[in-house]
mmCIF file of the N, C-alpha and C atoms, coordinates in Angstrom:
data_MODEL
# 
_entry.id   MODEL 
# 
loop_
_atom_site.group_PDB 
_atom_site.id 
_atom_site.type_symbol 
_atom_site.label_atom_id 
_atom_site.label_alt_id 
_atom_site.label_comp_id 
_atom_site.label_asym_id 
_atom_site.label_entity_id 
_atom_site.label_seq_id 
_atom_site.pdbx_PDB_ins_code 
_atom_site.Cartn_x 
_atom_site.Cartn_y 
_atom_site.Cartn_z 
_atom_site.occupancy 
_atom_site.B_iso_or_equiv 
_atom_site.pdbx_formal_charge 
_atom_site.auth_seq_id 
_atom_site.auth_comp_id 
_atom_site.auth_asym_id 
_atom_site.auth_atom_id 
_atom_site.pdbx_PDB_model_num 
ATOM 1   N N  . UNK A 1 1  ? 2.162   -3.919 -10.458 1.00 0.00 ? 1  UNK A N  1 
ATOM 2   C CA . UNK A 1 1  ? 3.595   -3.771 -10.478 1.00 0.00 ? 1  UNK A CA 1 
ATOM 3   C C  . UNK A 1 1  ? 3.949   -2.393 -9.932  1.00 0.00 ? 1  UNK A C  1 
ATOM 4   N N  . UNK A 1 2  ? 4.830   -2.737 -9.322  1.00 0.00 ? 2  UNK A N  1 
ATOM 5   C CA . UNK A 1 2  ? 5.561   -1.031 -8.543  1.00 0.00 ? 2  UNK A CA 1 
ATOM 6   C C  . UNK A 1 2  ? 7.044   -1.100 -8.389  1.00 0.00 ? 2  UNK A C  1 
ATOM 7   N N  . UNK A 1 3  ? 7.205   0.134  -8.924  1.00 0.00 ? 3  UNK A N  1 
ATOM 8   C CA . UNK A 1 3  ? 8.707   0.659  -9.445  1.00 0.00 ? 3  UNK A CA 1 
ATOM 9   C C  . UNK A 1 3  ? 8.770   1.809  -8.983  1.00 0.00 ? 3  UNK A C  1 
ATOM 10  N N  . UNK A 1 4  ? 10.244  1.614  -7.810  1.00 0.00 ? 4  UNK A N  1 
ATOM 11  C CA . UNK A 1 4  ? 10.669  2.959  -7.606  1.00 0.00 ? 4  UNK A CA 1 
ATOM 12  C C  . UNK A 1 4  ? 11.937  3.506  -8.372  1.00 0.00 ? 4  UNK A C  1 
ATOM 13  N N  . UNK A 1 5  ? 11.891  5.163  -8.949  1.00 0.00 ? 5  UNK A N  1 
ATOM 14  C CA . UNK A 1 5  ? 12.621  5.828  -9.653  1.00 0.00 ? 5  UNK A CA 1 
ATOM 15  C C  . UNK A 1 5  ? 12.812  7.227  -9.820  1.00 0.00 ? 5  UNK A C  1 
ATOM 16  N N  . UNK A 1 6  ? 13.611  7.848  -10.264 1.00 0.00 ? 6  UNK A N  1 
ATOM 17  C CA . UNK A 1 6  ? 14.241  9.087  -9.995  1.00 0.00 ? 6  UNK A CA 1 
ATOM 18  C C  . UNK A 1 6  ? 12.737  10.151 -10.485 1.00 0.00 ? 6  UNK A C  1 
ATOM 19  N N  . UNK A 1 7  ? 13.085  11.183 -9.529  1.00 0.00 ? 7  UNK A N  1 
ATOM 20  C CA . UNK A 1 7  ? 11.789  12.092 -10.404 1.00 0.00 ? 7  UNK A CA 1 
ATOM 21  C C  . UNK A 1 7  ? 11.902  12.459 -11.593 1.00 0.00 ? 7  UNK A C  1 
ATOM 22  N N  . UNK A 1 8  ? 13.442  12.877 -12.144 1.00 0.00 ? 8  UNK A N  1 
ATOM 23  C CA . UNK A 1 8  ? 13.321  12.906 -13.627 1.00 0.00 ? 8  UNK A CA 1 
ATOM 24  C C  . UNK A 1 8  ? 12.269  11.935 -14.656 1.00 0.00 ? 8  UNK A C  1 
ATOM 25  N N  . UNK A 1 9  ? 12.473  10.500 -14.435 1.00 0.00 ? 9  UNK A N  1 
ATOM 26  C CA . UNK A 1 9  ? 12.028  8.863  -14.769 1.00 0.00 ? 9  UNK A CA 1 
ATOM 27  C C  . UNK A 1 9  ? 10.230  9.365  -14.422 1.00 0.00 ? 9  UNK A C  1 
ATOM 28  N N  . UNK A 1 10 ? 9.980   9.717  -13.143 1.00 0.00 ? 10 UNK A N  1 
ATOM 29  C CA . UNK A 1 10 ? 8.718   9.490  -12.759 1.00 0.00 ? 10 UNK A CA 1 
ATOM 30  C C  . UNK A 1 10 ? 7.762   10.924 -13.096 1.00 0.00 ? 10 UNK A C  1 
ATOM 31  N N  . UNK A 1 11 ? 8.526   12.074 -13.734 1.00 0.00 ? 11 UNK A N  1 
ATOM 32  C CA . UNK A 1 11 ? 7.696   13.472 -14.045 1.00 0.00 ? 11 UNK A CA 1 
ATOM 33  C C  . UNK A 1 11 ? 8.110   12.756 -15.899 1.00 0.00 ? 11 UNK A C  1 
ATOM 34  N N  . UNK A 1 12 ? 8.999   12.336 -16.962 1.00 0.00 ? 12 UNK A N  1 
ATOM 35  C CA . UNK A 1 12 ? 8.499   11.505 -17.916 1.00 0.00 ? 12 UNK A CA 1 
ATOM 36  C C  . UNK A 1 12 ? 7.613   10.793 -17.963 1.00 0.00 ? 12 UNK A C  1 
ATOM 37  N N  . UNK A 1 13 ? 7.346   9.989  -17.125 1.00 0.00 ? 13 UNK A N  1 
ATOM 38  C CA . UNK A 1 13 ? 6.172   8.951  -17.120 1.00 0.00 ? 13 UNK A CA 1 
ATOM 39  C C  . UNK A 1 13 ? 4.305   9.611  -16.800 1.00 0.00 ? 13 UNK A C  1 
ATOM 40  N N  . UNK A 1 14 ? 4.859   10.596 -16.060 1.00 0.00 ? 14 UNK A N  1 
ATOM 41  C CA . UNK A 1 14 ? 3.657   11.837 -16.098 1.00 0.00 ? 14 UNK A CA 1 
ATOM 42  C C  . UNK A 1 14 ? 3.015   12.007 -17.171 1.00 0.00 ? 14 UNK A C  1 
ATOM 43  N N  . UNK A 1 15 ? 3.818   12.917 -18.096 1.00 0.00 ? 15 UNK A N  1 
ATOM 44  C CA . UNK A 1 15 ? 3.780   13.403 -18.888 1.00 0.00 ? 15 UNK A CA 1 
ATOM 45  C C  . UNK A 1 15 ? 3.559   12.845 -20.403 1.00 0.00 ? 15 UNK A C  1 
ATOM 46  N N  . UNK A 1 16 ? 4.501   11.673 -20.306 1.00 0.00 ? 16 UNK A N  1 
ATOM 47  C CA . UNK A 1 16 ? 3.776   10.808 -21.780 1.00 0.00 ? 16 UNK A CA 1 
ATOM 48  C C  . UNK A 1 16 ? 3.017   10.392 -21.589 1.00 0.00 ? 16 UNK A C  1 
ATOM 49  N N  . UNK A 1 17 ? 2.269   9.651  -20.762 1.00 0.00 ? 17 UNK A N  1 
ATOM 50  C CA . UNK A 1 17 ? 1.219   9.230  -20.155 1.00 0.00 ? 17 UNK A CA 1 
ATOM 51  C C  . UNK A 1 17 ? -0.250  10.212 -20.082 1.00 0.00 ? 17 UNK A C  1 
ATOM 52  N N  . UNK A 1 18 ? 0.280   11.361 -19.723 1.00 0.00 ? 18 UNK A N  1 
ATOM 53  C CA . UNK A 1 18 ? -0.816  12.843 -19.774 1.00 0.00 ? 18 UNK A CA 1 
ATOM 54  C C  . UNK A 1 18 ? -1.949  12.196 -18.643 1.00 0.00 ? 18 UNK A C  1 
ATOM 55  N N  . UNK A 1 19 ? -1.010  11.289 -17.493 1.00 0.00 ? 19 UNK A N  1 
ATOM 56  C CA . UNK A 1 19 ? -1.741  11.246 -15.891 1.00 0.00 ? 19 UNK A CA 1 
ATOM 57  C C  . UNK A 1 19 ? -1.413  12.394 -14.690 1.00 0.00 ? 19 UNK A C  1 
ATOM 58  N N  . UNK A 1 20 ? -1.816  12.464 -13.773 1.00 0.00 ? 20 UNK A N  1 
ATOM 59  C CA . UNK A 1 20 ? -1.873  13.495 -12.411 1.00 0.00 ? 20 UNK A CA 1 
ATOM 60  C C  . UNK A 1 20 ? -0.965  12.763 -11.398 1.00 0.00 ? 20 UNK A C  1 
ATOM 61  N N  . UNK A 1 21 ? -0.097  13.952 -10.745 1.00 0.00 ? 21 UNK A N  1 
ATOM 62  C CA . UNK A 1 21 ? 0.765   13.134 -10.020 1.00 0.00 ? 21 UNK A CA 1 
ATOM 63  C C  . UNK A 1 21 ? 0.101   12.459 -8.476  1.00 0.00 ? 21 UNK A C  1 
ATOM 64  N N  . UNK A 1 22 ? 0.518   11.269 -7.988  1.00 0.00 ? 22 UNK A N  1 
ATOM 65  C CA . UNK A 1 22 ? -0.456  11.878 -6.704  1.00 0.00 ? 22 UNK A CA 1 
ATOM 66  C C  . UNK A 1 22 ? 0.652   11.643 -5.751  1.00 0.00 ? 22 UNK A C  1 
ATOM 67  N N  . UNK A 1 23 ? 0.787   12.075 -4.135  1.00 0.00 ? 23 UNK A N  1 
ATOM 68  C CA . UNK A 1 23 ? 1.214   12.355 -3.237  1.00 0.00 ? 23 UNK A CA 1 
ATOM 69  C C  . UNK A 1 23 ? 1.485   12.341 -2.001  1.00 0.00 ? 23 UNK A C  1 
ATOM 70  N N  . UNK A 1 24 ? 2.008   11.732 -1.427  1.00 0.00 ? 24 UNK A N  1 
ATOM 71  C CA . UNK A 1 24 ? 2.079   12.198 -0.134  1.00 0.00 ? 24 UNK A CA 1 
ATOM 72  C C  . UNK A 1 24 ? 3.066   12.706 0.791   1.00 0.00 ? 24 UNK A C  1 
ATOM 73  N N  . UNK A 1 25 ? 2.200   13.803 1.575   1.00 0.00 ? 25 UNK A N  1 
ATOM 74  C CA . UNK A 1 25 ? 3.526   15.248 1.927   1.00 0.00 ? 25 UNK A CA 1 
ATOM 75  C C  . UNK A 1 25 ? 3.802   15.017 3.393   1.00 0.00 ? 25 UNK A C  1 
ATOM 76  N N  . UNK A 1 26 ? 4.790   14.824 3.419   1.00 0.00 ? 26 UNK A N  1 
ATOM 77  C CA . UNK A 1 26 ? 5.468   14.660 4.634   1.00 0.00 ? 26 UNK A CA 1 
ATOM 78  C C  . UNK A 1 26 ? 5.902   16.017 5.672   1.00 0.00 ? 26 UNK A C  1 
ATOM 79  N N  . UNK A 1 27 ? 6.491   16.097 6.567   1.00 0.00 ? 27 UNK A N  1 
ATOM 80  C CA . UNK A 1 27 ? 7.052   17.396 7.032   1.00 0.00 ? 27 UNK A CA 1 
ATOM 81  C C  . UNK A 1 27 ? 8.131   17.468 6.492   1.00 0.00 ? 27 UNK A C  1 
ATOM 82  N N  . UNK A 1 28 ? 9.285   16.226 6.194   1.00 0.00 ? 28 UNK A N  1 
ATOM 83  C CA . UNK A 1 28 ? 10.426  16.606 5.204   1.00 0.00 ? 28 UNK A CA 1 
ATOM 84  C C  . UNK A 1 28 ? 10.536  15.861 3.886   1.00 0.00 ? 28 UNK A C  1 
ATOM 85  N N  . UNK A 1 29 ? 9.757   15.302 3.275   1.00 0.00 ? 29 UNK A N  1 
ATOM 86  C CA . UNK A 1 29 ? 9.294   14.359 2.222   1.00 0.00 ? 29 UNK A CA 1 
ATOM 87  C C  . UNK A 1 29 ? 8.363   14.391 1.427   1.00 0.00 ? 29 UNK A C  1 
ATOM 88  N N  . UNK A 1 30 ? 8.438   13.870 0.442   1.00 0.00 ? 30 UNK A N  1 
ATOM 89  C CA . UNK A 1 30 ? 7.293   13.585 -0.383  1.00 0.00 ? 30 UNK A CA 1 
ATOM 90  C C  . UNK A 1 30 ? 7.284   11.990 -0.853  1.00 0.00 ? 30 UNK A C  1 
ATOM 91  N N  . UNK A 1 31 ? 6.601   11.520 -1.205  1.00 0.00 ? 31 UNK A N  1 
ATOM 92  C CA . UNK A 1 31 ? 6.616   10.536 -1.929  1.00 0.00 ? 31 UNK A CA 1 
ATOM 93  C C  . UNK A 1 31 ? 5.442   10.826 -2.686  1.00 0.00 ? 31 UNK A C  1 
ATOM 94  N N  . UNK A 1 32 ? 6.019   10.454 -3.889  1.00 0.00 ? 32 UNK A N  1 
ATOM 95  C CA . UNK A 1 32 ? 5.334   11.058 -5.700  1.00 0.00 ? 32 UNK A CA 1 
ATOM 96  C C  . UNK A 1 32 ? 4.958   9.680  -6.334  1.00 0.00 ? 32 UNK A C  1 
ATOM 97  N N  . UNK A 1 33 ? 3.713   9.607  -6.941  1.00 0.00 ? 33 UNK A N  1 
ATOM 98  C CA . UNK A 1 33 ? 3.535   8.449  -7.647  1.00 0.00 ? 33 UNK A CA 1 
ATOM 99  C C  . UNK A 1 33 ? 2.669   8.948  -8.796  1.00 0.00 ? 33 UNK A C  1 
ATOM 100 N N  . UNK A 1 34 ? 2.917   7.803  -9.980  1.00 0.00 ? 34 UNK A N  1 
ATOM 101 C CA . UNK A 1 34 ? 2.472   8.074  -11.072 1.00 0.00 ? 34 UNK A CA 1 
ATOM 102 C C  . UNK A 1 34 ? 1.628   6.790  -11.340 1.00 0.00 ? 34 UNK A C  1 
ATOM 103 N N  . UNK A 1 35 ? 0.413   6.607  -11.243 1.00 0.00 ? 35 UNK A N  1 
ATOM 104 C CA . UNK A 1 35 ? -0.583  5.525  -11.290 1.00 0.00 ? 35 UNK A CA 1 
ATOM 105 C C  . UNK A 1 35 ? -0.888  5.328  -12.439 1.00 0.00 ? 35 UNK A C  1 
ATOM 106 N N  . UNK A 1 36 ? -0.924  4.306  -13.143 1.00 0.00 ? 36 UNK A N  1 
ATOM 107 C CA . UNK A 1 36 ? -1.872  3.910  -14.759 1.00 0.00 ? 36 UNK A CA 1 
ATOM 108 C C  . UNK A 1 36 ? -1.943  2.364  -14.786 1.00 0.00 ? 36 UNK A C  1 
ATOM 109 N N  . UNK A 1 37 ? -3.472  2.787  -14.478 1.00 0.00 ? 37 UNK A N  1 
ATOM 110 C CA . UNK A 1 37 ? -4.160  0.832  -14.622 1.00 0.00 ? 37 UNK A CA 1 
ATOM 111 C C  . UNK A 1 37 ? -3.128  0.177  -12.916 1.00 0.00 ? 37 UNK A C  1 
ATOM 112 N N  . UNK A 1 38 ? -2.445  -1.046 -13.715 1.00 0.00 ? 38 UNK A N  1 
ATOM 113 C CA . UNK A 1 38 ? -1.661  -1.723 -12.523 1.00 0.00 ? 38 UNK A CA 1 
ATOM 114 C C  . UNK A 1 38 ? -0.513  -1.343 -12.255 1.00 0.00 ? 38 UNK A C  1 
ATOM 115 N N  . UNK A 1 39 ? -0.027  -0.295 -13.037 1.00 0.00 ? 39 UNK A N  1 
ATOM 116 C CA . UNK A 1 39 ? 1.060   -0.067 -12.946 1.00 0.00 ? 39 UNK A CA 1 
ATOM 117 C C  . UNK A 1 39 ? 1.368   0.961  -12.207 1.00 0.00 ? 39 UNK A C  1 
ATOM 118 N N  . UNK A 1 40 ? 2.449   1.077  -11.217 1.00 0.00 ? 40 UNK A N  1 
ATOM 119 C CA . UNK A 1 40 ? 2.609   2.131  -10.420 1.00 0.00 ? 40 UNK A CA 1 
ATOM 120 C C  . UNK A 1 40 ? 4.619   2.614  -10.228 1.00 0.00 ? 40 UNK A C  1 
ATOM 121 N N  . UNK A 1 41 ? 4.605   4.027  -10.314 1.00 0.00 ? 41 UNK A N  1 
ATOM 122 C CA . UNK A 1 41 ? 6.352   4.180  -10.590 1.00 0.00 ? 41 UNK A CA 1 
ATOM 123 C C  . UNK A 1 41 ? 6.212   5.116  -8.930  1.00 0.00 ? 41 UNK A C  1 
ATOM 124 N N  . UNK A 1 42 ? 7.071   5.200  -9.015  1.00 0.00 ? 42 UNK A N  1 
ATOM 125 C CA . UNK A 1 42 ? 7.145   6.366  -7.654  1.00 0.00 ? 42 UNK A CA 1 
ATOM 126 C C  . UNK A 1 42 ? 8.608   6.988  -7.358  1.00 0.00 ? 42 UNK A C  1 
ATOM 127 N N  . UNK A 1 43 ? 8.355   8.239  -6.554  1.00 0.00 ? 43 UNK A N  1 
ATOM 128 C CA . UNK A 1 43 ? 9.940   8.518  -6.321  1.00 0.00 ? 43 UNK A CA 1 
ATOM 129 C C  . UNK A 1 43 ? 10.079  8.881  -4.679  1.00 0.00 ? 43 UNK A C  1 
ATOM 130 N N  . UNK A 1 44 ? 10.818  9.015  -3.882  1.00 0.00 ? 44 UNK A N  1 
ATOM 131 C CA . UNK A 1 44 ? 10.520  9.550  -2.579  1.00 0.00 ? 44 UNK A CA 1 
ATOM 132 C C  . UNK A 1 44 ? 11.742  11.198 -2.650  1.00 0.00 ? 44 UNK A C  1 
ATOM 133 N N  . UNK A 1 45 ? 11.127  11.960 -2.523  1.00 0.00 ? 45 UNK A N  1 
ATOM 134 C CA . UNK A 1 45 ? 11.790  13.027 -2.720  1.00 0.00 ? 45 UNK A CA 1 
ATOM 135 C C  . UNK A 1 45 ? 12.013  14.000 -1.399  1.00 0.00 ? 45 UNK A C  1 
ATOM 136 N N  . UNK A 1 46 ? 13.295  15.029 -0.846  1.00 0.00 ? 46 UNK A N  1 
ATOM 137 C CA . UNK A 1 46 ? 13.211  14.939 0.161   1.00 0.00 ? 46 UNK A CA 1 
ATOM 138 C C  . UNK A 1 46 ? 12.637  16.647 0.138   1.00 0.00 ? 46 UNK A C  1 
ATOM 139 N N  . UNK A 1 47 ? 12.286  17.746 1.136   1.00 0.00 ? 47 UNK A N  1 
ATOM 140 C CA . UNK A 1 47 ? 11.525  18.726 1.033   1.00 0.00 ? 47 UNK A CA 1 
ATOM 141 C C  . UNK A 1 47 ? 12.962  19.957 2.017   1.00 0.00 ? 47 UNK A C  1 
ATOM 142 N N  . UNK A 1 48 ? 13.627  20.324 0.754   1.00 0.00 ? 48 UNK A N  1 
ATOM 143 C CA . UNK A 1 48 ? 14.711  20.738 1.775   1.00 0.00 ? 48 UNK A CA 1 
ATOM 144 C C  . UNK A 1 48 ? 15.464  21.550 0.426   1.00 0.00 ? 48 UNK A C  1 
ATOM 145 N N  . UNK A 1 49 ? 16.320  22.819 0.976   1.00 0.00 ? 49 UNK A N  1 
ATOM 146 C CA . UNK A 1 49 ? 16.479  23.235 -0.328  1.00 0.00 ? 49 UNK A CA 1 
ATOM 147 C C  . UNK A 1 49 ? 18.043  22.729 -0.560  1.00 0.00 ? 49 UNK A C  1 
ATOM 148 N N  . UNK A 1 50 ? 18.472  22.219 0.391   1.00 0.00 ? 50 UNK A N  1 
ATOM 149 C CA . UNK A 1 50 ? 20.119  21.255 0.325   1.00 0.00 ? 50 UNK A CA 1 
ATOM 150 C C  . UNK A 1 50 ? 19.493  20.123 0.149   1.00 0.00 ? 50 UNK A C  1 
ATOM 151 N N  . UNK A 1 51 ? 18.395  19.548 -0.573  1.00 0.00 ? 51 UNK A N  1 
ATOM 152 C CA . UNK A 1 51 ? 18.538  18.635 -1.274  1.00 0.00 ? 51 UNK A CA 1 
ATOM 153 C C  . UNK A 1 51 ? 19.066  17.801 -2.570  1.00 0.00 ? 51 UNK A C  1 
ATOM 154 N N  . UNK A 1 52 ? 19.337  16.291 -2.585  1.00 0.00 ? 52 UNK A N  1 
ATOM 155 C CA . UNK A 1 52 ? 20.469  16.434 -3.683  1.00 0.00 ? 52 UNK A CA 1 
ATOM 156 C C  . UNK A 1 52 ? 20.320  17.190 -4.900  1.00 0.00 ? 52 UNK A C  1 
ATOM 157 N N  . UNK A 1 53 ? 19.241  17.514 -5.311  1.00 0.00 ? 53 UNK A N  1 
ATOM 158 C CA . UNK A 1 53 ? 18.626  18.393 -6.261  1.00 0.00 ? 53 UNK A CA 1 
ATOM 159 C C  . UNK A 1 53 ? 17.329  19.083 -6.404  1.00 0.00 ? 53 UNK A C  1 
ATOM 160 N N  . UNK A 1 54 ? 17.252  20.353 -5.068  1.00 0.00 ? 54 UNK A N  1 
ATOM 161 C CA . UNK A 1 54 ? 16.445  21.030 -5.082  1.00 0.00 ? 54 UNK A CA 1 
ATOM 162 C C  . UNK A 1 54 ? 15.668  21.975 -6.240  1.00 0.00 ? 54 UNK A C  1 
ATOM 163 N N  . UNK A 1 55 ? 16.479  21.669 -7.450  1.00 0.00 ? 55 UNK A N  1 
ATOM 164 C CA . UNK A 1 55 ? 15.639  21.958 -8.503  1.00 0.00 ? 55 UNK A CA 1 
ATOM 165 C C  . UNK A 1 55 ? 14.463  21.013 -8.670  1.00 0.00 ? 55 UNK A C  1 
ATOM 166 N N  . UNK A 1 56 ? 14.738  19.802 -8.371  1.00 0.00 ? 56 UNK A N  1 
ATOM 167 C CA . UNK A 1 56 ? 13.639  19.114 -8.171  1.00 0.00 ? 56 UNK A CA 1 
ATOM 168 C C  . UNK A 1 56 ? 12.173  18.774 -7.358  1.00 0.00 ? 56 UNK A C  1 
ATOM 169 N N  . UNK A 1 57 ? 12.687  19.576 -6.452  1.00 0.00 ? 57 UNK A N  1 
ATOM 170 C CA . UNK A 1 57 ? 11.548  20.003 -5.709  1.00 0.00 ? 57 UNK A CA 1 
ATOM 171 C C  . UNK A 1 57 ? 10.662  21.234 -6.062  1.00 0.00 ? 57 UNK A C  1 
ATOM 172 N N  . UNK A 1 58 ? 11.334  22.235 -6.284  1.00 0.00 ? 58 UNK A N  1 
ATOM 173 C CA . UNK A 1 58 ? 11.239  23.394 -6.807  1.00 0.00 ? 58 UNK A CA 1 
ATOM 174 C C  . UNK A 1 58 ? 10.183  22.870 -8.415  1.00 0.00 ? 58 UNK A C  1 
ATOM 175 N N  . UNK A 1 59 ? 10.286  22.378 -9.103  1.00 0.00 ? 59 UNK A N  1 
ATOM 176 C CA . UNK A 1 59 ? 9.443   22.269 -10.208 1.00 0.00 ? 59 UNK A CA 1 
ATOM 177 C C  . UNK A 1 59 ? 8.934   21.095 -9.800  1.00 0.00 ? 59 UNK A C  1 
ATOM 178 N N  . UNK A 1 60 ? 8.574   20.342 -9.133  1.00 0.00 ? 60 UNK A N  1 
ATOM 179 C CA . UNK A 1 60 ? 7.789   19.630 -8.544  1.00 0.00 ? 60 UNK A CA 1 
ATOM 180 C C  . UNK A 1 60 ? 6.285   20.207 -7.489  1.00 0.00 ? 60 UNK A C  1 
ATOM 181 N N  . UNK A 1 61 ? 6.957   21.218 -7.093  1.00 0.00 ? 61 UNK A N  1 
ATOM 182 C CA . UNK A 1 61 ? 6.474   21.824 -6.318  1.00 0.00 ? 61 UNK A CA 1 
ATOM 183 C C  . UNK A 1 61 ? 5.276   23.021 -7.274  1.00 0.00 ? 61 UNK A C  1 
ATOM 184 N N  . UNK A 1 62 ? 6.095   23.654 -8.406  1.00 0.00 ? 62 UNK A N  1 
ATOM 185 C CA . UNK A 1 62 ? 5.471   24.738 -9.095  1.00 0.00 ? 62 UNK A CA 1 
ATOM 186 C C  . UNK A 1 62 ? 4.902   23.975 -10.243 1.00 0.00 ? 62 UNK A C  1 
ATOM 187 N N  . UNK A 1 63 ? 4.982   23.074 -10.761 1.00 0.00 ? 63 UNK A N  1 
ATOM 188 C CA . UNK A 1 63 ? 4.475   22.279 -11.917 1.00 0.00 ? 63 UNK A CA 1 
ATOM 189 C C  . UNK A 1 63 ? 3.551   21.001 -12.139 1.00 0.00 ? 63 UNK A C  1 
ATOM 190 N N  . UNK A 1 64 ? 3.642   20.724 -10.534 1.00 0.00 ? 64 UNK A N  1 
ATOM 191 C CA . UNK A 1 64 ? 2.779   19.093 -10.623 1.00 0.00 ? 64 UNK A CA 1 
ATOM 192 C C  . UNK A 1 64 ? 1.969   18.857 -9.127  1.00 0.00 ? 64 UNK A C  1 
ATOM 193 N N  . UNK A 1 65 ? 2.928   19.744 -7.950  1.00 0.00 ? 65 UNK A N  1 
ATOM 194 C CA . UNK A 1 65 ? 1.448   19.766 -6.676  1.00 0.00 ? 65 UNK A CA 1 
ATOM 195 C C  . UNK A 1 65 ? 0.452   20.170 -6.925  1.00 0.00 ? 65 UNK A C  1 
ATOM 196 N N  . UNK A 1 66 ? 0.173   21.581 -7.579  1.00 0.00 ? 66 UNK A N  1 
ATOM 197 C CA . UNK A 1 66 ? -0.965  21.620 -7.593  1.00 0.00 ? 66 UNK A CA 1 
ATOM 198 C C  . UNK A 1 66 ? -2.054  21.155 -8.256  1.00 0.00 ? 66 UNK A C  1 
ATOM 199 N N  . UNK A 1 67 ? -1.959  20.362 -9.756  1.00 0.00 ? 67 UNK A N  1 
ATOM 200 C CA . UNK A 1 67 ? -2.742  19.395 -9.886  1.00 0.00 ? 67 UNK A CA 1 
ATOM 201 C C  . UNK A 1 67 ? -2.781  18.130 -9.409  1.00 0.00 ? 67 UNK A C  1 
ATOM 202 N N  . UNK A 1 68 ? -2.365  17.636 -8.829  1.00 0.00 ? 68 UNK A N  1 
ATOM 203 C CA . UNK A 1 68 ? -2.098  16.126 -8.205  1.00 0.00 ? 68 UNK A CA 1 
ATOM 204 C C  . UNK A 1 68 ? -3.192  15.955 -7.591  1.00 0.00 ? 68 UNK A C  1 
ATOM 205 N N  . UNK A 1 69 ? -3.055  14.942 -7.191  1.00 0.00 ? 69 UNK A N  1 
ATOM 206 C CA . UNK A 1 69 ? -3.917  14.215 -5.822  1.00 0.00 ? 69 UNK A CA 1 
ATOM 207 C C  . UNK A 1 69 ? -5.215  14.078 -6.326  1.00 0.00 ? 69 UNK A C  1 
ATOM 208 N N  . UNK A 1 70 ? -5.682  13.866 -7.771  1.00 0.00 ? 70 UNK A N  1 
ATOM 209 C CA . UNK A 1 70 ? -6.975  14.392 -8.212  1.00 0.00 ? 70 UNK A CA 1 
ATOM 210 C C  . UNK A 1 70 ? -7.887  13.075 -8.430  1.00 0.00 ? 70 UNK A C  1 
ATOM 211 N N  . UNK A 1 71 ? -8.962  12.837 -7.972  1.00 0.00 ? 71 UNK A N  1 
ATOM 212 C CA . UNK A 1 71 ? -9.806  11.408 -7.957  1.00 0.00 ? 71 UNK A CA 1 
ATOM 213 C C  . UNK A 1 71 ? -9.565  10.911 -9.401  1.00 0.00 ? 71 UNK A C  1 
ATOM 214 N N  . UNK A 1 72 ? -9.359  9.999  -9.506  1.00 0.00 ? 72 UNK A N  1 
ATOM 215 C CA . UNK A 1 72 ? -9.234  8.572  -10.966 1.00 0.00 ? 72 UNK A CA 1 
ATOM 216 C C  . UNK A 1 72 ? -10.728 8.409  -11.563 1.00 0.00 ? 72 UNK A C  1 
ATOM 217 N N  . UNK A 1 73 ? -10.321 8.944  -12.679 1.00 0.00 ? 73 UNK A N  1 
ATOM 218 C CA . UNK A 1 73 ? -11.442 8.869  -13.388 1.00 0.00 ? 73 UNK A CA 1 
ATOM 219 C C  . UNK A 1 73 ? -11.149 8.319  -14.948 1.00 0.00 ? 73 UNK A C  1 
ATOM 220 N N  . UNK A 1 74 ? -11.693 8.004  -15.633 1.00 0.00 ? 74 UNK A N  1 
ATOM 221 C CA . UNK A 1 74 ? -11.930 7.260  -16.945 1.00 0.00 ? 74 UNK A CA 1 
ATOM 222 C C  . UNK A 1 74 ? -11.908 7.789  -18.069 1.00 0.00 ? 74 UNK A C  1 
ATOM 223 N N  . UNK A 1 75 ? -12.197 7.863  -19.182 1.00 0.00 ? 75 UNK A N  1 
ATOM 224 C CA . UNK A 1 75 ? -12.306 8.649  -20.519 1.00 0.00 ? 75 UNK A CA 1 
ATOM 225 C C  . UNK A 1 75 ? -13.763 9.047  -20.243 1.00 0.00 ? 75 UNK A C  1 
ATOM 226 N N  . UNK A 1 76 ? -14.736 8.910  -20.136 1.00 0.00 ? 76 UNK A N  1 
ATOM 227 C CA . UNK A 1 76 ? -15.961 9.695  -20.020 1.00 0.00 ? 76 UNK A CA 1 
ATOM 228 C C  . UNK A 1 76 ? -16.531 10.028 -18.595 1.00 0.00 ? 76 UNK A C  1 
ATOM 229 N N  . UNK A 1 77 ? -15.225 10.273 -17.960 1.00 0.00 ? 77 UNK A N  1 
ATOM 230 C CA . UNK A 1 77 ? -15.586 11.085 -16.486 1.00 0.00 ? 77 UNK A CA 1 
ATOM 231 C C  . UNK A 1 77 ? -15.844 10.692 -15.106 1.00 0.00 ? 77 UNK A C  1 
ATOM 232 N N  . UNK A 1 78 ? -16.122 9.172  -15.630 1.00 0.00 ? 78 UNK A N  1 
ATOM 233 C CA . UNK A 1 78 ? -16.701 8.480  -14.055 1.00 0.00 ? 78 UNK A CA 1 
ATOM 234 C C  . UNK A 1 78 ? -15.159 7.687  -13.185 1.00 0.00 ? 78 UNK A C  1 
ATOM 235 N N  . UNK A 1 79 ? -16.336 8.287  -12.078 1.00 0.00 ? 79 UNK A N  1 
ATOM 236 C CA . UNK A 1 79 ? -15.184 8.254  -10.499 1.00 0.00 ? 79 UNK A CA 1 
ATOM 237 C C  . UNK A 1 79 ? -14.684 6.232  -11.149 1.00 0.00 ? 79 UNK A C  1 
ATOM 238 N N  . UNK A 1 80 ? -13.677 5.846  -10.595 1.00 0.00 ? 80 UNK A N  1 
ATOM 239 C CA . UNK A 1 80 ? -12.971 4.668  -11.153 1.00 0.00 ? 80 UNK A CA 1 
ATOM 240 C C  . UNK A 1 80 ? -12.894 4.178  -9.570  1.00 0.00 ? 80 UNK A C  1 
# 
């Protein structure tokens, strides 16, 4: 199942979840996804500081790129 939704919706779902965001960076975009099991949420966010809410990029940027993108792994460590 895949659901697209606001980054507010999709950095919650992060976070209760306690998954890694993963990514892909565009030259003016992102698109953000939050993976668990079959389930997948996502947001497409744009990379601009007149964006509709460049606070959102801005703590997207300082709070969740740099762990992202990180290989899927299991409760006792192995690659998935």
């Amino acid at each position: 199942m895949q659901l697209e939704t606001t980054w507010a919706e999709l950095k919650s779902f992060l976070q209760v979840r306690k998954i890694k965001a993963q990514f892909i960076e565009f030259e003016k975009s992102y698109i953000i996804y939050g993976i668990d099991a079959n389930f997948v949420i996502f947001c497409k966010m744009k990379k601009e500081a007149t964006a509709p809410d460049p606070s959102s990029q801005k703590d997207f940027e300082d709070n969740f790129k740099l762990l992202g993108n990180k290989t899927f792994s299991d409760s006792d460590g192995s690659v998935l």
